[in-house]
N, C-alpha and C positions, 0 to 999 in steps of 0.2 A: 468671521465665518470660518467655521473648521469644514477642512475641505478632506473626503475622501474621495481616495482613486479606487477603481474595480478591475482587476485583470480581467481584461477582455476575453481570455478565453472560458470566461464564465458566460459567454452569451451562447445562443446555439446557433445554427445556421440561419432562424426567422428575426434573430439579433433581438430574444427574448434571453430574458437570466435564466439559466436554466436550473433555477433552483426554486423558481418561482414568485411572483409580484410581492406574496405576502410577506415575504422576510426583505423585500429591497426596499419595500414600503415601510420597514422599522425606520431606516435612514433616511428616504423622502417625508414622510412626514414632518420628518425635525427642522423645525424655522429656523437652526441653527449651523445646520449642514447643505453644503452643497459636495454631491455628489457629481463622479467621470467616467465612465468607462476608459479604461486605455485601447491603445493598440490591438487586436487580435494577435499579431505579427507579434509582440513583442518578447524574448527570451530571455533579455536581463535587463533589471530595473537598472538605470541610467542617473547622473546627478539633476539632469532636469526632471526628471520625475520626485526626487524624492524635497527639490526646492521646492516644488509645486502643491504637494499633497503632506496635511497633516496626518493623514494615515491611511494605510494603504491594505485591502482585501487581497490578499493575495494567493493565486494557485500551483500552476507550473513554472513560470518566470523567476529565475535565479535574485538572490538579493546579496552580490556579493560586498567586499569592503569597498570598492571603488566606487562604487553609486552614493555612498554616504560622507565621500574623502572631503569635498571644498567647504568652504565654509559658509552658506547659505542653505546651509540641509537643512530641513523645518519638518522632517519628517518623525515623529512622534509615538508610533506605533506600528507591528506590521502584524496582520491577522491573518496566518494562514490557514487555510481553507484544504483543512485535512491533518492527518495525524504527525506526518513525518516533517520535519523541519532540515532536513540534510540541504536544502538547498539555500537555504541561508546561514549566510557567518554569523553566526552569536557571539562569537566574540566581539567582533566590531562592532555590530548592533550594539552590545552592550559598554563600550568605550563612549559609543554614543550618545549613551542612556535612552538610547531606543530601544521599545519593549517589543518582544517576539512571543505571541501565542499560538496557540492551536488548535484541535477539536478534536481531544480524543474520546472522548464519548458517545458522540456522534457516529463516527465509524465501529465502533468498540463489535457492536452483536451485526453490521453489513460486511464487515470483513469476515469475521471468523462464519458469516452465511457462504460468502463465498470461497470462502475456502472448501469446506463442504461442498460446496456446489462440483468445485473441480473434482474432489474425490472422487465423487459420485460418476460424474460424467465420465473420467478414467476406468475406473472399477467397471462398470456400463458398459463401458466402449461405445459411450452415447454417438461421439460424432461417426465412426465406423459404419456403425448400425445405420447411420442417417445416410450414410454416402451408399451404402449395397442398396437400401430402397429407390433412391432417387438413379441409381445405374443400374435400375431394372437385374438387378444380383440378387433378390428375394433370398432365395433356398443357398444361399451361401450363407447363410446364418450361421447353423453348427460350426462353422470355421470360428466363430468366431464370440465365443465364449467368455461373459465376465467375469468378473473374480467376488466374490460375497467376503462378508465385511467381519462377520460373525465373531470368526476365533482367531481374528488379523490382528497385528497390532501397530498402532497411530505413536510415529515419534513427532513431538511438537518440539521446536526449536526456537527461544524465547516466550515466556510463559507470563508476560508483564500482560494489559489489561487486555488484551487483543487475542492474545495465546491461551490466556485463561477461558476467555468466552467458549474462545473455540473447544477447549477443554472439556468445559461444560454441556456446549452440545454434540459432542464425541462421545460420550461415553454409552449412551443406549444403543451405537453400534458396534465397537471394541471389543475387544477381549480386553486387549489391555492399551492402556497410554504411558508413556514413554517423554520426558520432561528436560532438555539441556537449555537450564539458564544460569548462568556463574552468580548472578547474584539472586538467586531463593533458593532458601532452605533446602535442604532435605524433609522438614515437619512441614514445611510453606507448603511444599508440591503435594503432599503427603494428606493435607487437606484438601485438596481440590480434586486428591483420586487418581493422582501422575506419580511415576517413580522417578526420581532424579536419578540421570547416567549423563558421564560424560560424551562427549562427541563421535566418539568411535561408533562407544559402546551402543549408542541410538542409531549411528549407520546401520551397524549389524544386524539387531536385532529386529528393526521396523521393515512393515510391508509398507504402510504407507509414512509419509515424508512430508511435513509443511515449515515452510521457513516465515517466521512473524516476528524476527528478531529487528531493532534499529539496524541501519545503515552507520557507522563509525570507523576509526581508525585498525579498531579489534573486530569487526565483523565483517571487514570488505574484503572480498576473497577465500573468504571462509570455509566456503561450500567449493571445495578442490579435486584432485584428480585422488589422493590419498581416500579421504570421505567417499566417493563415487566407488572406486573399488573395493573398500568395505562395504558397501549397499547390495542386497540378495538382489539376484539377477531377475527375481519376481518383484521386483517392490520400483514402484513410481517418487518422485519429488516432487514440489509443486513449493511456488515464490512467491508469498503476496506479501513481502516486504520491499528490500527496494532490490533492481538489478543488480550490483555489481557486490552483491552479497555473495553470489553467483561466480565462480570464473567459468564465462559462457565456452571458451574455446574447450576449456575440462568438458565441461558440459556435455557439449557436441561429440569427443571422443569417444567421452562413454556411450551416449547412441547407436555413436557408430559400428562401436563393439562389440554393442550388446551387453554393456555393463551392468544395465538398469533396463526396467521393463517399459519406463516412458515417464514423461514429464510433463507440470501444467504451470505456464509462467503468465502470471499479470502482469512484470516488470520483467526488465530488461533493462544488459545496461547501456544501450545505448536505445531514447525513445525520440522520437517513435523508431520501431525496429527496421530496418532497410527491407525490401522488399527481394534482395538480394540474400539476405541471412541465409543461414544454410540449416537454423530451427528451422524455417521453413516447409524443410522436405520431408518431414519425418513425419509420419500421421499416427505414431503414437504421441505426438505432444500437441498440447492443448495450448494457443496461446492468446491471451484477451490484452488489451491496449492501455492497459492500466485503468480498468474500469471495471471489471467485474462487479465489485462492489456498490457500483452507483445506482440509484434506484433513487424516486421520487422522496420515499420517505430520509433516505440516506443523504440525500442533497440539501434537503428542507430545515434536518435538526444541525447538518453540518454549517449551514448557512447561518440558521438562529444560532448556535455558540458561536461562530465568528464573528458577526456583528454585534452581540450582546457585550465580547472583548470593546471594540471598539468605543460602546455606547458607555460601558463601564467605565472607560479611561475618560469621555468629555464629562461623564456627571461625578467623578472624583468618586467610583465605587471599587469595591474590591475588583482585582483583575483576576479572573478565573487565566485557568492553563496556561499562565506565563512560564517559558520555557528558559528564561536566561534571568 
């Protein structure tokens, strides 16, 4: 019997999948699987889980090299459930000859939605607007003026499958877009309708700011006090790659100062965010729980490529999105 585990924080609060019966049912069906939910609780996979389970679904929960170290690991696959794999060691995994994939196709056109989505709602001054209504503040409207999109210009920060979407549906708002990724072209971007500059140069010159680059050794911290103080004192950032892409303390100075017109963060780097943060106070910053992008149909195809990984590796099929 090949056994997989489910990170538990795949269920919702009625301890239903929240991606829905019909993709869990790929896996119940099969007279050859027995399937687990784990823990809710749990924040890194452990070596009894990984003796336990031939493969494992997994979300938030860390997969570092100590959960794979003794020697009765029987774990076989790990299929994470989303784009970013930062939080598993691939190299060990791969010592292991334990396979790590993903679903970037899945999220490919939900992220770069919500990316958009924050622009919007910033430009808008959606939540504002919501807060003078419901504090009986009507006719303080005029105070409070959005910005239009028309002859602005969109720097996008990593342009790989995610960047590009969003690329794509940028462009019938723009004037212009604006492109830093070290590995595409100058022709690459050039097709898609973005002008490659480097880091500075896109500080400078963008109204608006989306960060869709990986999480690595060369992008964590990236986003600094230098970069902020090149940013027009009219122009927002916004993160839907991972936190600590971010140096949040910069971050926060520059609000403070008024470096920057305001910010929209799905990540953070420390999640969930302390209820103490001092983003917080700022009501020019927009910030969602690492979720913005989740949506019925978003969960659904992200769930069908991760299990299709898994079903692929018991019936000896090609492995889509292997990562290592």
């Amino acid at each position: 019997m090949f056994k997989v585990g489910i990170s538990g924080d795949l269920l919702n609060s009625g301890n239903e999948p929240c991606f829905g019966m019909e993709q869990l049912n790929l896996l119940k069906n099969r007279k050859d699987i027995e399937i687990s939910w784990m823990d809710k609780s749990i924040i890194e996979l452990d070596t009894e889980m990984t003796s336990k389970f031939d493969a494992i679904l997994l979300n938030l929960p860390k997969a570092n090299a100590n959960c794979v170290s003794n020697s009765n690991c029987k774990l076989k696959i790990i299929s994470r459930f989303g784009v970013g794999f930062d939080s598993v060691d691939i190299e060990a995994m791969k010592k292991k000859n334990i396979i790590v994939t993903n679903t970037p196709n899945a999220v490919r056109r939900p992220v770069a939605v919500a990316a958009l989505t924050m622009i919007f709602a910033a430009a808008g001054k959606l939540l504002q607007k919501d807060h003078l209504v419901r504090s009986g503040k009507w006719n303080d409207r005029t105070n409070f003026m959005g910005t239009g999109l028309a002859q602005k210009t969109l720097g996008v920060i990593g342009a790989g499958s995610i960047g590009t979407e969003t690329i794509k549906l940028s462009k019938p708002f723009f004037k212009n877009i604006l492109a830093y990724d070290p590995f595409k072209s100058e022709k690459q971007l050039a097709e898609i309708d973005a002008i490659k500059v480097d880091l500075i140069e896109l500080a400078c010159k963008s109204d608006f700011i989306v960060i869709l680059c990986n999480l690595d050794s060369n992008t964590k911290g990236m986003i600094q006090s230098n970069f902020f103080s090149n940013m027009k004192k009219s122009a927002y950032i916004f993160n839907l790659s991972r936190g600590p892409v971010i140096n949040e303390i910069h971050l926060e100075n520059a609000l403070e100062e008024k470096e920057i017109a305001g910010a929209g963060l799905d990540v953070t780097e420390k999640e969930p965010l302390s209820t103490d943060s001092k983003l917080l106070k700022y009501e020019n910053v927009i910030i969602t729980p690492h979720a913005l992008c989740w949506t019925d149909e978003c969960f659904n195809d992200i769930a069908t490529e991760a299990i299709s990984s898994i079903l692929n590796y018991i019936d000896k099929k090609p492995i889509l999105n292997q990562v290592n």
